[in-house]
C-alpha positions as CSV (number, residue, x, y, z in Angstrom):
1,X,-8.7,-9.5,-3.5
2,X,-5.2,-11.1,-3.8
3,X,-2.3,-9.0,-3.9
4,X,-0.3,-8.2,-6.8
5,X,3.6,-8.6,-6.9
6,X,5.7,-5.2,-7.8
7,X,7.2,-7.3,-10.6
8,X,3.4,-8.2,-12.0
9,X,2.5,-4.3,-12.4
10,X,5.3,-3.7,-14.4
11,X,5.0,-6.8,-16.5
12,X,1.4,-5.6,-17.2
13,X,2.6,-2.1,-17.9
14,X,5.6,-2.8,-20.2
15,X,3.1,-5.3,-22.7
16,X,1.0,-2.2,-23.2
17,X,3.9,0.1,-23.7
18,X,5.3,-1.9,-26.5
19,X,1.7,-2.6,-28.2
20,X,0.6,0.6,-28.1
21,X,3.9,2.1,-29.5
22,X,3.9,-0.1,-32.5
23,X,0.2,0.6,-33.1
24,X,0.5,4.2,-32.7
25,X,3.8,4.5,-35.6
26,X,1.3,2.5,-37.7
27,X,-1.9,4.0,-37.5
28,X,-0.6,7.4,-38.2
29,X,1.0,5.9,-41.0
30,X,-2.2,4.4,-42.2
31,X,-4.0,7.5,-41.4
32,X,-1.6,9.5,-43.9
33,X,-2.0,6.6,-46.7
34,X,-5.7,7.1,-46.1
35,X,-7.2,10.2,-44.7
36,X,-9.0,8.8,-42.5
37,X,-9.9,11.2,-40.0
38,X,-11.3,7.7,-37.4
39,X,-8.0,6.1,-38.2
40,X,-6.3,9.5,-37.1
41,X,-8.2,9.7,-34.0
42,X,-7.1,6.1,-33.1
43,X,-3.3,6.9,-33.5
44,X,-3.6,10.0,-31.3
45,X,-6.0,7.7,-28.9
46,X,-2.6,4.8,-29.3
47,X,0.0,8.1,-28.7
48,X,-1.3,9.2,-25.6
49,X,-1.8,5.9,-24.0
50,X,2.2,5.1,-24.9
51,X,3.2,8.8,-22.8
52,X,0.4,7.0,-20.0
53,X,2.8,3.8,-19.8
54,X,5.8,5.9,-19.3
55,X,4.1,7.6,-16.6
56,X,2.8,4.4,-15.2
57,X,6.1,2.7,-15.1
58,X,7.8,6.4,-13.2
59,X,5.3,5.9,-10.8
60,X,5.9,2.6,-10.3
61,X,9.5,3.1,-9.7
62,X,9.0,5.9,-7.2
63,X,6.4,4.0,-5.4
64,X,8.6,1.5,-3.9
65,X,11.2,4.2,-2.7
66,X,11.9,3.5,0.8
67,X,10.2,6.2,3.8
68,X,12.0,9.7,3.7
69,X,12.3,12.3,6.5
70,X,10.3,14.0,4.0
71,X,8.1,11.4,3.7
72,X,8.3,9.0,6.5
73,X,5.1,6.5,5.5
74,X,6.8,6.0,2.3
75,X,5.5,7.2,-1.5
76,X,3.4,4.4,-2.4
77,X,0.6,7.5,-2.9
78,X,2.6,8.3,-6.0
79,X,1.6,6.0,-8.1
80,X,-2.0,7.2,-7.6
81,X,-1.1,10.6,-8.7
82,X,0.2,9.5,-12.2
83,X,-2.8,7.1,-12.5
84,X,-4.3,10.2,-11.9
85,X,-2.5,12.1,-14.4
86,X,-3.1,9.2,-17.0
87,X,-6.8,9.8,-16.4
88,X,-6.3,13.7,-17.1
89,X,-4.6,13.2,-20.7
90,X,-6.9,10.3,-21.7
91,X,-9.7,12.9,-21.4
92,X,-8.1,16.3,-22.2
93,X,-5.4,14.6,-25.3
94,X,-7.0,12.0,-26.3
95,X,-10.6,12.4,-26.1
96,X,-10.2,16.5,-27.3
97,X,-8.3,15.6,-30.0
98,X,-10.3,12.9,-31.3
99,X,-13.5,14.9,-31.2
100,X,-12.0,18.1,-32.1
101,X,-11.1,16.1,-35.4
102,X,-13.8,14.8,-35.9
103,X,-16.2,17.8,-35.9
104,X,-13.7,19.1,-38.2
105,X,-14.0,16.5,-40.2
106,X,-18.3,17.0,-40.2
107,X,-17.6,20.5,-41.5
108,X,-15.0,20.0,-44.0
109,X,-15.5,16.1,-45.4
110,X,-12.8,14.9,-47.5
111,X,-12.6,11.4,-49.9
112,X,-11.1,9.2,-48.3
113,X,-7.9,7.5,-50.0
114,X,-7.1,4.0,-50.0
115,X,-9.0,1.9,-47.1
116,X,-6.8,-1.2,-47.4
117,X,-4.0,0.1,-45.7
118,X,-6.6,1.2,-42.4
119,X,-8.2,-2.6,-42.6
120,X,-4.8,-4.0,-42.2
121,X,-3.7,-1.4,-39.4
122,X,-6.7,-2.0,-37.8
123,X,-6.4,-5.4,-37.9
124,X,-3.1,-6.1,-36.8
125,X,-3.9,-2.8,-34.0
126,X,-6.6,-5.4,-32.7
127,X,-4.3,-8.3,-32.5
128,X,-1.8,-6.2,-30.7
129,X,-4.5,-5.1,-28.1
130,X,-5.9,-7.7,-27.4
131,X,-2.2,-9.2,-26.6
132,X,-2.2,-6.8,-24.1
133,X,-5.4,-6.5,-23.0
134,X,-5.2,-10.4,-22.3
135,X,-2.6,-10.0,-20.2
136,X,-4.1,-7.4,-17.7
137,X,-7.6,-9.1,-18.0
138,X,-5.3,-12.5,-16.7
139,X,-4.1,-10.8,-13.9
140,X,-7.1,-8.4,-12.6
141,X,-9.3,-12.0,-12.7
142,X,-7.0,-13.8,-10.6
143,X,-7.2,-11.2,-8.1
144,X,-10.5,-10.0,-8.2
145,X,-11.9,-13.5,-7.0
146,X,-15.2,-14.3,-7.3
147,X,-16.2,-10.2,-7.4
148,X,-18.2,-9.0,-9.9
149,X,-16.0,-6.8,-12.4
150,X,-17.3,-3.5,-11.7
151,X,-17.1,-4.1,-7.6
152,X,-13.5,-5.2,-8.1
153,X,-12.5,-2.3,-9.7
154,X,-14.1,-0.2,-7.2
155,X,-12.8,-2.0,-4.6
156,X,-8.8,-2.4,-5.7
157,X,-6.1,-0.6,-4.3
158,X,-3.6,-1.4,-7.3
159,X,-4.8,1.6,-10.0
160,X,-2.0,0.7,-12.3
161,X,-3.9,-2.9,-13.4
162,X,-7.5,-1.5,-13.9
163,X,-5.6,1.7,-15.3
164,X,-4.2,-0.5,-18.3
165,X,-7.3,-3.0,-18.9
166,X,-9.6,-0.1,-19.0
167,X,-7.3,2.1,-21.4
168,X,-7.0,-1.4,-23.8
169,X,-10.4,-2.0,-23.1
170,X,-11.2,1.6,-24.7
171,X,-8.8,1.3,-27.6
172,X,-10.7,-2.2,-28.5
173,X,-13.9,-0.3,-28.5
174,X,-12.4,2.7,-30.9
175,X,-10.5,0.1,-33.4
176,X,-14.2,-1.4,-33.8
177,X,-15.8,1.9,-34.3
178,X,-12.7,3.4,-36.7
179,X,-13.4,0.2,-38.5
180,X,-17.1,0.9,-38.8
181,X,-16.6,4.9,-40.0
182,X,-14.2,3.5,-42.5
183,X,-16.6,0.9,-43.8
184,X,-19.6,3.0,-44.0
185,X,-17.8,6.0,-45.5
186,X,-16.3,3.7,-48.4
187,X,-19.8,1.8,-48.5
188,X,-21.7,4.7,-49.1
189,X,-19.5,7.6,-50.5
190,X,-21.0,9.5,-46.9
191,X,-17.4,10.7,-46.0
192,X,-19.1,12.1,-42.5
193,X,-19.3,9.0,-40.9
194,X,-15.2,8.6,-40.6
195,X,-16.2,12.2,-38.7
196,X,-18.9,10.6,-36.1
197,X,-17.0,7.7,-35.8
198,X,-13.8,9.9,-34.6
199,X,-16.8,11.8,-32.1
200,X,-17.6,8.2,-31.2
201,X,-14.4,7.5,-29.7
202,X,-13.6,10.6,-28.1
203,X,-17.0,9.7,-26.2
204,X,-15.4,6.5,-25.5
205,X,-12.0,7.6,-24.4
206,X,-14.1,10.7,-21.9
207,X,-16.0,8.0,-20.6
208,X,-12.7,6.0,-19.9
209,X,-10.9,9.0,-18.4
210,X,-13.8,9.9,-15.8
211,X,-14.2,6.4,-15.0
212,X,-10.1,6.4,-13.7
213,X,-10.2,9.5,-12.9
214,X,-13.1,8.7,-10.1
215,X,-11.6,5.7,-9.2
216,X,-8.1,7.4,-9.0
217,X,-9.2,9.7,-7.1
218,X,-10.3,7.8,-3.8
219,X,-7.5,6.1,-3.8
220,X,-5.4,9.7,-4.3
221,X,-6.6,11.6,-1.2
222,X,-6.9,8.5,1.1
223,X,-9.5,5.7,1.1
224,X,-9.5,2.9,4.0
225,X,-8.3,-0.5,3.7
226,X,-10.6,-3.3,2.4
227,X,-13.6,-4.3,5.3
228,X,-11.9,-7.6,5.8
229,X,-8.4,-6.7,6.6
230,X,-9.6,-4.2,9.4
231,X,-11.5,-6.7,11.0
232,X,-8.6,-9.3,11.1
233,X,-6.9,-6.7,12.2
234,X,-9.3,-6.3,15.5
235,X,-9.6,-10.2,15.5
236,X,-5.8,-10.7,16.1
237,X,-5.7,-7.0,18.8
238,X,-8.7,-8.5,20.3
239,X,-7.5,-12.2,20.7
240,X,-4.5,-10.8,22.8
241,X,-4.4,-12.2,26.3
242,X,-3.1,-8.4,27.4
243,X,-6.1,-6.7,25.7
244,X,-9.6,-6.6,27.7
245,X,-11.1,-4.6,24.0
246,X,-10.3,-4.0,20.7
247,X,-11.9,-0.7,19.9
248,X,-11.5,0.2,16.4
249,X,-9.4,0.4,13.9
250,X,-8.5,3.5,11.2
251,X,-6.9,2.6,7.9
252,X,-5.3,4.8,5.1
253,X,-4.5,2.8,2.0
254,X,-0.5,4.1,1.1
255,X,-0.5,2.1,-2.6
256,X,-0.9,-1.2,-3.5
257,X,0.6,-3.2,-0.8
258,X,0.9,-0.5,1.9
259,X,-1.4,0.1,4.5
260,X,-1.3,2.9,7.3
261,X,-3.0,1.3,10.3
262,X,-3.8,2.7,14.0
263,X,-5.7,0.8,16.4
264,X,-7.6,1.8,19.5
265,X,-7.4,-0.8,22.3
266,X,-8.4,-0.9,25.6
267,X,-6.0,-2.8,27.9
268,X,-6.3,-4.8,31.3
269,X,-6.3,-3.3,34.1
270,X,-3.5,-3.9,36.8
271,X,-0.8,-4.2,34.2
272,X,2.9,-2.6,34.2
273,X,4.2,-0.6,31.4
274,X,6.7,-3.2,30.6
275,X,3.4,-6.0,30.3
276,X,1.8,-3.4,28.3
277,X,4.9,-2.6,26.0
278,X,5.5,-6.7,25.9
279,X,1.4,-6.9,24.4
280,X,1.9,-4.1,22.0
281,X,4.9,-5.8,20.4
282,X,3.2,-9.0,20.0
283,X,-0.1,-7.4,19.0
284,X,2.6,-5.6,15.9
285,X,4.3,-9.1,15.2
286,X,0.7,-11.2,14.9
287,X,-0.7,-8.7,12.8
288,X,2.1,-8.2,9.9
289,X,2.7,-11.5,10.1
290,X,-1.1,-11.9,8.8
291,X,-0.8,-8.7,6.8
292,X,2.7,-7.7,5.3
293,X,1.2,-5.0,3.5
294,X,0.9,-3.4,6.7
295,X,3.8,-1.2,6.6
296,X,2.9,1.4,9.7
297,X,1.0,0.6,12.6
298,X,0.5,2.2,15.8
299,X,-1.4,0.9,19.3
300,X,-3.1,3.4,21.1
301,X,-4.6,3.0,24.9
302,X,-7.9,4.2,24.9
303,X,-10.8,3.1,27.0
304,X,-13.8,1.6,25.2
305,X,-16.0,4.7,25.9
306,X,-13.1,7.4,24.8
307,X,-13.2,5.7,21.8
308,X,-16.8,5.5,21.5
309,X,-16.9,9.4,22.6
310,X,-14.3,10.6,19.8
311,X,-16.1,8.6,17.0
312,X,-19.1,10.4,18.0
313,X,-17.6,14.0,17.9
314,X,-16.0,13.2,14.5
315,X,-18.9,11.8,13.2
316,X,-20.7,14.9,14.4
317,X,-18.0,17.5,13.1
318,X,-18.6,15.5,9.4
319,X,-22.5,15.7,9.4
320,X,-22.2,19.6,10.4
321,X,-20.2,19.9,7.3
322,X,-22.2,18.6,5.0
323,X,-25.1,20.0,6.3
324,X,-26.5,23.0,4.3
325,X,-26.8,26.0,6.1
């Protein structure tokens, strides 16, 4: 997948902030003007995903700060945890608060006042989204490739991209269904149906949250680079004229464009320290030079059986614990 620029997350971000901070003001004016208990769900569903861009565009910020004492690899890994958080408040605000309504509105239906002010809200909501949503759709297909949607999303380091087009994505779905429970209530004098279709996109935004929040979540407590960059990354080691093997390689994916790297090689034998400090420092310059988003990366001598030997153990130590007793 191509990498995306710092500059291109927030663009991305600050679209879906603005949107989504018009639509909310006007849905919940609409929602007054109306009753609608769908169109009230949809301006809570618009709120929280405004407070998600603000968190999206703090992470962002402290993502880039540069390695600490504190933290010496950086705080790339920040970013995850308000994508993270974002996933937490689309499920427990947004979806709660959208069903909560409209079970209440099941038990205790009310007539619904003037629909012309929710058609309008609703439509102008849609045009506003779909501004957005185009925007993030624009830039997750360029970098996806030729993967399939779902593999690209599971595969992406950069949460804050999928984070947006899925939360649009979602608010699409729910000004489609608040425009349906509207219809049919006015249709059919059945005021319940503004009440299923506010359940209808709580199950939509919980849906949304878990989806993020799983996806999130890898990315949160550590997940490996993508296949392709730790094999170039043995290819270069490997190609070294001072390397006899490349062993293996161990990844941690810091944030978007940061990548924790430490390679096992196994050198010649018969060479000084100096020759050996000399391959190193090549092996370092080839391989950021093919990969500036690795940030960290250590060489470690180790013969081709040690190696082999410690993957074992650990590979071992992880089978016992998932082992039942």
């Amino acid at each position: 997948m191509a990498r995306r620029s710092h500059a291109a997350r927030k663009r991305i971000v600050y679209a879906a902030l603005a949107g989504n901070l018009a639509i909310a003001v006007t849905k919940f004016v609409a929602a007054s003007i109306s009753g609608s208990s769908a169109m009230f769900s949809e301006g809570v569903h618009s709120l929280v995903d405004t407070g998600n861009e603000l968190l999206l565009l703090y992470g962002l910020r402290r993502s880039v700060e540069p390695p600490s004492p504190e933290h010496p690899l950086g705080h790339g890994r920040e970013l995850y945890f308000w994508n993270f958080v974002v996933a937490l408040l689309v499920f427990a605000v947004g979806a709660g608060v959208s069903m909560f309504q409209g079970i209440s509105h099941l038990h205790h239906p009310q007539p619904m006042g003037s629909a012309t002010a929710a058609y309008v809200v609703l439509a102008v909501s849609f045009l506003f989204e779909g501004a957005s949503w185009r925007i993030a759709y624009n830039e997750f297909r360029h970098s996806k490739g030729d993967l399939s949607w779902v593999v690209a999303i599971r595969r992406s380091k950069d949460s804050t991209t999928f984070t947006v087009l899925l939360e649009d994505s979602a608010a699409l779905v729910g000004i489609v269904i608040a425009f349906a429970g509207v219809l049919a209530s006015r249709l059919t004098g059945v005021h319940e149906y503004d009440g299923i279709a506010s359940i209808l996109i709580g199950v939509v935004l919980a849906v949304t949250a878990i989806v993020l929040a799983k996806e999130t979540k890898g990315l949160l407590i550590g997940e490996q680079a993508l296949p392709e960059i730790r094999k170039s990354v043995l290819e270069i080691a490997g190609a070294d004229k001072g390397i006899d093997h490349a062993n293996g390689v161990i990844t941690a994916q810091m944030g978007p464009n940061r990548i924790f790297c430490a390679l096992s090689a196994e050198f010649h034998d018969g060479q000084s320290t100096r020759e050996i400090e000399l391959c190193i420092n090549r092996i370092e310059r080839r391989i950021k030079a093919a990969h500036p988003e690795i940030a960290t990366l250590f060489v470690k001598p180790q013969t081709k059986e040690t190696w082999q030997k410690r993957r074992a153990a650990l590979e071992d130590a992880e089978h016992e614990d998932v082992t039942p007793a």
